[in-house]
C-alpha positions in Angstrom: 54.1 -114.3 -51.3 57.2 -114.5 -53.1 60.6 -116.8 -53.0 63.7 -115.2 -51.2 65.7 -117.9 -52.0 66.1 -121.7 -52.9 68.9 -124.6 -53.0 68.4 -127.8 -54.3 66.5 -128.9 -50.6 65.4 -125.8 -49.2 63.5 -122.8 -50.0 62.5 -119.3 -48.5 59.8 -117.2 -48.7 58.3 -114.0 -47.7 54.6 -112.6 -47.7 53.4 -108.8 -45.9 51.4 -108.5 -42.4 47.9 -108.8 -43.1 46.3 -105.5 -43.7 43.9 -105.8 -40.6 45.8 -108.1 -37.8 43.2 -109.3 -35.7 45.5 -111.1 -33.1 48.8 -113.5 -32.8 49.5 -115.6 -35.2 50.0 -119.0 -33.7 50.6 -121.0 -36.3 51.1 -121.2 -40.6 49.9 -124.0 -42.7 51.8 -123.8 -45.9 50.5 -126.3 -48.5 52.6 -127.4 -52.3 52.4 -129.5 -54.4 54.8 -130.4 -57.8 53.4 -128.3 -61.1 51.1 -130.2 -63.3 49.9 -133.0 -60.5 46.4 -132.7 -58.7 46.5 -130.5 -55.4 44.8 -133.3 -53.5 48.7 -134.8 -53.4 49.9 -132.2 -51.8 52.2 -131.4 -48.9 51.0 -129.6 -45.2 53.9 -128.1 -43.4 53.1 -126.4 -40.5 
């Protein structure tokens, strides 16, 4: 994964096909949290 692009509110990113697809993709979870604080505070988009 790495970032595309960012402003002050948003952010892009980009990651490769898996190297064995085994189906659809139906959905991402994408999980952040800010540096240097515990993951357990972090973030779920989906």
């Amino acid at each position: 994964m790495h970032q595309i692009s960012s402003t002050m509110n948003s952010f892009t990113l980009s990651w490769p096909q898996p190297e064995q697809p085994n189906g659809i993709i139906l959905d991402y979870e994408l999980r952040y949290y800010e540096k240097d604080h515990a993951e357990i505070n972090s973030t779920v988009l989906r």
